[in-house]
PATOR-766822 format. One record per residue (C-alpha): residue in three letters; x, y, z. Coordinates in steps of 0.25 Angstrom, whole numbers. Layout:
<recs>
REC,res,u,v,w
REC,ALA,X,Y,Z
...
</recs>
This chain:
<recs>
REC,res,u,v,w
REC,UNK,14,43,-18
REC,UNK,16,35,-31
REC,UNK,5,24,-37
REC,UNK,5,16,-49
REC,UNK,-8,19,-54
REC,UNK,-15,12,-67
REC,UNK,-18,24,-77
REC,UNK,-23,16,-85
REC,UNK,-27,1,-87
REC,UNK,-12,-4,-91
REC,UNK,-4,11,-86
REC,UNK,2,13,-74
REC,UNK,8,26,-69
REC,UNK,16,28,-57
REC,UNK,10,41,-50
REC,UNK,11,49,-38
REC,UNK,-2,51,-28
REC,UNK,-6,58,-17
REC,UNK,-2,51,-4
REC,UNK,-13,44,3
REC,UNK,-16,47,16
REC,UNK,-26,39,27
REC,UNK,-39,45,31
REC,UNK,-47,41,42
REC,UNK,-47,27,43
REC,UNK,-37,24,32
REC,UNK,-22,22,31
REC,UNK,-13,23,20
REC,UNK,-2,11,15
REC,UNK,11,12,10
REC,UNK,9,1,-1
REC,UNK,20,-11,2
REC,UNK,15,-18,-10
REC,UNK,5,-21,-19
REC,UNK,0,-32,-30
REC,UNK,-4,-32,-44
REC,UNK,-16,-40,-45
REC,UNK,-24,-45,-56
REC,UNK,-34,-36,-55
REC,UNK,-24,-24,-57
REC,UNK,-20,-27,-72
REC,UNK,-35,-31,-77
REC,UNK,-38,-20,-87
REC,UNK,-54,-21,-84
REC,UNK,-50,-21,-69
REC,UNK,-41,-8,-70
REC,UNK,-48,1,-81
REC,UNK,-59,5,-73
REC,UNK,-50,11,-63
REC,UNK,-39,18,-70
REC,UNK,-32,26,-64
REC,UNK,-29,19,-52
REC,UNK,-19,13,-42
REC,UNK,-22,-3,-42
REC,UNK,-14,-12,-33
REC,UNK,-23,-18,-21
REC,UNK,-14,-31,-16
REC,UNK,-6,-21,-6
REC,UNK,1,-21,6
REC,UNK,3,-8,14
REC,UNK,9,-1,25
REC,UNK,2,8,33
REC,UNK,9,24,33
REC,UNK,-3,30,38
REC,UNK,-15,29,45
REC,UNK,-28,36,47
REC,UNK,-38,41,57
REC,UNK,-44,31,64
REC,UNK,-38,17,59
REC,UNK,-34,7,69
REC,UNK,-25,-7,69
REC,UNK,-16,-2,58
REC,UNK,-3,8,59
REC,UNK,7,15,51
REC,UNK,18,5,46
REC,UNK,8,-7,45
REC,UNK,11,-15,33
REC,UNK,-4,-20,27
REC,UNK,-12,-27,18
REC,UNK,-21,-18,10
REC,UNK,-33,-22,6
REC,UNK,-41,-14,-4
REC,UNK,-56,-16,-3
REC,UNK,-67,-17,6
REC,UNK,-80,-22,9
REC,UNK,-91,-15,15
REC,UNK,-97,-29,24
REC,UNK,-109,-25,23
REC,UNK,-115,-24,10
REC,UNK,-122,-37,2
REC,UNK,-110,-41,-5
REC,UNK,-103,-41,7
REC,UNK,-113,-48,15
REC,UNK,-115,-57,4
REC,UNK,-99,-60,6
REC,UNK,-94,-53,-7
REC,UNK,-87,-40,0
REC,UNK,-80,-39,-13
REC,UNK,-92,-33,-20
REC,UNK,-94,-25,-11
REC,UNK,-96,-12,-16
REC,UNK,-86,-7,-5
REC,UNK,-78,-17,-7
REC,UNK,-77,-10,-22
REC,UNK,-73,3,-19
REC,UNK,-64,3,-6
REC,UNK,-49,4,-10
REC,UNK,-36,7,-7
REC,UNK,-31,21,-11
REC,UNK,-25,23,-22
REC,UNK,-19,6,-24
REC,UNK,-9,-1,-21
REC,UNK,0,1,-31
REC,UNK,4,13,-25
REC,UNK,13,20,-13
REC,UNK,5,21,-2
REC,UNK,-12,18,-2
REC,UNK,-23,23,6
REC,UNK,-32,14,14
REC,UNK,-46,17,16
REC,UNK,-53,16,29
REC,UNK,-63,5,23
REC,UNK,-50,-4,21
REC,UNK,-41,-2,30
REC,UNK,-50,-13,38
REC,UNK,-42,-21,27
REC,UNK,-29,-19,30
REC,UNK,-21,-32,34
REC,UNK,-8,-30,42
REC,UNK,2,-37,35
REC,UNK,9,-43,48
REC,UNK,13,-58,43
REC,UNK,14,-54,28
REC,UNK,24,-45,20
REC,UNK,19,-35,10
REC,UNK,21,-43,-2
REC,UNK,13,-53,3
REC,UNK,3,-45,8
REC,UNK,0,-40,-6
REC,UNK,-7,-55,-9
REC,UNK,-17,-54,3
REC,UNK,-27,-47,-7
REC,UNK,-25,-56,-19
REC,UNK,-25,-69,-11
REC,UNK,-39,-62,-3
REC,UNK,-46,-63,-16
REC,UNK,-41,-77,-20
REC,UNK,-45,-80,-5
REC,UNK,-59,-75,-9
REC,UNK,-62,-81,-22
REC,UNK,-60,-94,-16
REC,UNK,-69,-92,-7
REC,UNK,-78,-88,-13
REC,UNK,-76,-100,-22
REC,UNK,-78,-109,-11
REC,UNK,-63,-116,-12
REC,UNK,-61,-125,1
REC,UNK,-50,-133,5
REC,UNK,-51,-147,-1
REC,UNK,-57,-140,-17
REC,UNK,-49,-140,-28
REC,UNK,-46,-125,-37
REC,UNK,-41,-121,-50
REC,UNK,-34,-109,-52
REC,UNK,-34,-104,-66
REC,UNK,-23,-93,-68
REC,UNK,-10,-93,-58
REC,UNK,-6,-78,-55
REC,UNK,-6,-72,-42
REC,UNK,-23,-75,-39
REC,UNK,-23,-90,-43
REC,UNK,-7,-91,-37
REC,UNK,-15,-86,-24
REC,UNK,-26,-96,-26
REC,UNK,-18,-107,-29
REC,UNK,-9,-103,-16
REC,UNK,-23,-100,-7
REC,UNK,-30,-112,-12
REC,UNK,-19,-121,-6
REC,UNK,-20,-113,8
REC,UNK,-35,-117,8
REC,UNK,-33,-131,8
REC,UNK,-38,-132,-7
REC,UNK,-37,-146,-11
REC,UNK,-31,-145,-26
REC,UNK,-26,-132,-33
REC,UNK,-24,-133,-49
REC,UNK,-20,-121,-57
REC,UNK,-21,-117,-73
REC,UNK,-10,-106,-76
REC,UNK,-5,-105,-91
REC,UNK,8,-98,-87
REC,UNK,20,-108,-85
REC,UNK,25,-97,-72
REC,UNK,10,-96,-64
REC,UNK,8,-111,-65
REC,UNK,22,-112,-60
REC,UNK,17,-102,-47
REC,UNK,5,-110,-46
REC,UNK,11,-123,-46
REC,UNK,21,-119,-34
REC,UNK,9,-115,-27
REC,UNK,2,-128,-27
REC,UNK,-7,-128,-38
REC,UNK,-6,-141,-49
REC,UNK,-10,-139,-63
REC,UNK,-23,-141,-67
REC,UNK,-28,-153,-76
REC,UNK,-42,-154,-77
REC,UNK,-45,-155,-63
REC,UNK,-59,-150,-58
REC,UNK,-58,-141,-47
REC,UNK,-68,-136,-34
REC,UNK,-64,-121,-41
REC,UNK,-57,-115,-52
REC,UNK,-51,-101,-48
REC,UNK,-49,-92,-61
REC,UNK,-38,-84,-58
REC,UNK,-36,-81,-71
REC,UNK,-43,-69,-82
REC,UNK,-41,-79,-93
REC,UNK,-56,-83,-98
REC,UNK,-50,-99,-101
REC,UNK,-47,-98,-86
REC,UNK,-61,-96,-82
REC,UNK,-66,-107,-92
REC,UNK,-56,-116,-87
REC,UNK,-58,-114,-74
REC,UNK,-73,-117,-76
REC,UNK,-70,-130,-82
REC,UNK,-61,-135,-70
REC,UNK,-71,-133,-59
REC,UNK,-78,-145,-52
REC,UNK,-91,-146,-53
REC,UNK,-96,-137,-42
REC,UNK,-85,-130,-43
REC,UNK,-80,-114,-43
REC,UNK,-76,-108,-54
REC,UNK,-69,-94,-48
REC,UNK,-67,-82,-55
REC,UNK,-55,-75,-50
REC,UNK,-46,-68,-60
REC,UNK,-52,-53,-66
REC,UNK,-60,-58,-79
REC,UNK,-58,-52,-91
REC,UNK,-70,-40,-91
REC,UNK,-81,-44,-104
REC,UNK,-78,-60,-104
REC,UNK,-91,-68,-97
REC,UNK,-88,-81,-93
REC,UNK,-86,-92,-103
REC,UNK,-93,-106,-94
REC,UNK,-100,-115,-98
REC,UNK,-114,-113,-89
REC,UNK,-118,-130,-91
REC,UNK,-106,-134,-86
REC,UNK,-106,-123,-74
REC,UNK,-121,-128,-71
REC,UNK,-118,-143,-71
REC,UNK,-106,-143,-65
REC,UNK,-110,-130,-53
REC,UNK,-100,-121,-56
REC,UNK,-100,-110,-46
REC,UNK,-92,-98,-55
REC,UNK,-86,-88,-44
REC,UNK,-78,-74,-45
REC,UNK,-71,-69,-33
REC,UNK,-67,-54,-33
REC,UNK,-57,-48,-23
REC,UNK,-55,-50,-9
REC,UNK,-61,-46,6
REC,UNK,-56,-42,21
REC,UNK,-55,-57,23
REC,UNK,-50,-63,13
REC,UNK,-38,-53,13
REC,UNK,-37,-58,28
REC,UNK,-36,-74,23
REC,UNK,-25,-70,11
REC,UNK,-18,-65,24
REC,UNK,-19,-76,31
REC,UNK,-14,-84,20
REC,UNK,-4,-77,15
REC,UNK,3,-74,31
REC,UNK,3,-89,34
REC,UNK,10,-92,21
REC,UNK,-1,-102,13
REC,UNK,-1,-92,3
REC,UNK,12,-86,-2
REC,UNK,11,-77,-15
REC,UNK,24,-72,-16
REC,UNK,30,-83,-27
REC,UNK,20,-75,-34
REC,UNK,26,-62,-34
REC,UNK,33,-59,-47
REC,UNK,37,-45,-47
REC,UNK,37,-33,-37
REC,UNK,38,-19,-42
REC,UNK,37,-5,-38
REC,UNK,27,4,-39
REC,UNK,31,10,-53
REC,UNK,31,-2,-60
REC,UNK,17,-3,-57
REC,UNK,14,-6,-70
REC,UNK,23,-15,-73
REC,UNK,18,-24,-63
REC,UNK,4,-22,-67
REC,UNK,10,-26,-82
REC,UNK,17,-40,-75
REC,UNK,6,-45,-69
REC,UNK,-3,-41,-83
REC,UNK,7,-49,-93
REC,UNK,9,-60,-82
REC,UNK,25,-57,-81
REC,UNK,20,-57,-67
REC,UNK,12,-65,-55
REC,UNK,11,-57,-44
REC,UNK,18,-42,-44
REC,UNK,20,-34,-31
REC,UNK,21,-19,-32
REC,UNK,28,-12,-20
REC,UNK,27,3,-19
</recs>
């Protein structure tokens, strides 16, 4: 079968691999589609890792299934999730299944950018049939889980108010979620004339200088983070969404974040239920990302699509294999 695997931290090579095939409790996927997240052009995120097949916002159909596996058949269309949580370790306990060290090494083999993929036994669990969503579509359950998560984790509610700093496909999804919860006020900052445009359609206002319940920094820049800090409420949420540039610590100012009880939160990833709410959401319709979707490619241009979303040219890119 053919991937698209990152040989290095900007270098993508179209290559053939050995089929997969589904042990015991596994099944294998035809990949329908998948989505280049942010995540996937960070150069400290990806250096570690090459070589490898990145893609992990995917949407499958099943062609085989192993020994053992029950509820799910060949011909099954899928949402492919590609991590996950032991449940019984501290961190899990302590509700941050995302730091759980199984959490960390469970994967989808090779990725999603790519033919056909394996899914271990350990997440097949995961898998969410795709009845009431299509498979473009389904490729946003993932990315909006983790919007999902990190406002829970901020403690946003229905009457706050939010910031979103930075409108590509995370804060779009916030803007778009936060509405679906009943959130009071939604402002945005975006610097790029064609975002604000996006974020405007999807009900957010420009911001002033109002104050708000929490800012969500969906955005690497460091002046996002120091504006964002300075736009939250006293008793407010500063969160920390976007992947930060690795070295940089946190300019704020510590007077002002004690006098003022600023709670300073990062959210990383998404669990078995958030994937199930961004379902929800996206099936009845309250969220709909696909405005958003600039550009759909094939799989040998890979790399190009990585290079799209990189310079900006693009919002959202779908790669379908």
């Amino acid at each position: 079968m053919k991937v698209a695997r990152s040989v290095g931290v900007r270098e993508v090579a179209v290559q053939d691999d050995p089929e997969p095939s589904a042990g015991p409790g596994e099944v294998v996927c035809r990949v329908l589609a998948c989505g280049v997240c942010g995540s996937d052009i960070s150069d400290a995120w990806v250096a570690p890792k090459v070589p490898v097949v990145l893609g992990h916002e995917l949407t499958g159909e099943v062609v085989e299934v192993g020994a053992g596996v029950v509820g799910l058949a060949v011909g099954d269309r899928v949402v492919v999730h590609h991590h996950a949580p032991c449940g019984e370790c501290r961190r899990c306990r302590r509700g941050h299944e995302t730091l759980c060290e199984s959490f960390r090494t469970t994967n989808i083999a090779p990725g999603g950018f790519a033919e056909r993929v394996r899914v271990p036994a350990e997440l097949v669990g995961e898998l969410l049939l795709l009845e009431d969503l299509d498979e473009e579509r389904g490729t946003f359950v993932e990315p909006l889980a983790c919007v999902l998560r990190a406002m829970d984790r901020a403690g946003l509610r229905a009457g706050d108010s939010l910031l979103v700093l930075g409108a590509g496909t995370s804060g779009l999804l916030a803007i778009a979620a936060a509405h679906a919860r009943g959130v009071e006020a939604v402002w945005v900052r975006e610097p790029r004339a064609d975002r604000m445009e996006h974020a405007l359609a999807a009900g957010a206002e420009r911001h002033g200088n109002e104050l708000v319940d929490v800012a969500f920094v969906a955005s690497g820049a460091a002046e996002a983070v120091t504006d964002g800090f300075a736009s939250v409420a006293p008793g407010g949420v500063l969160l920390l969404y976007a992947t930060p540039s690795p070295g940089k610590p946190l300019s704020l100012d510590a007077v002002s974040q004690y006098r003022r009880e600023v709670d300073v939160i990062a959210s990383y990833s998404a669990g078995a239920r958030d994937m199930i709410d961004a379902y929800e959401l996206l099936a009845s319709g309250a969220v709909d990302p696909m405005p958003w979707v600039t550009h759909r490619v094939g799989l040998e241009e890979t790399g190009r699509a990585l290079e799209m979303v990189r310079t900006g040219e693009a919002i959202k890119v779908l790669v379908l294999p």
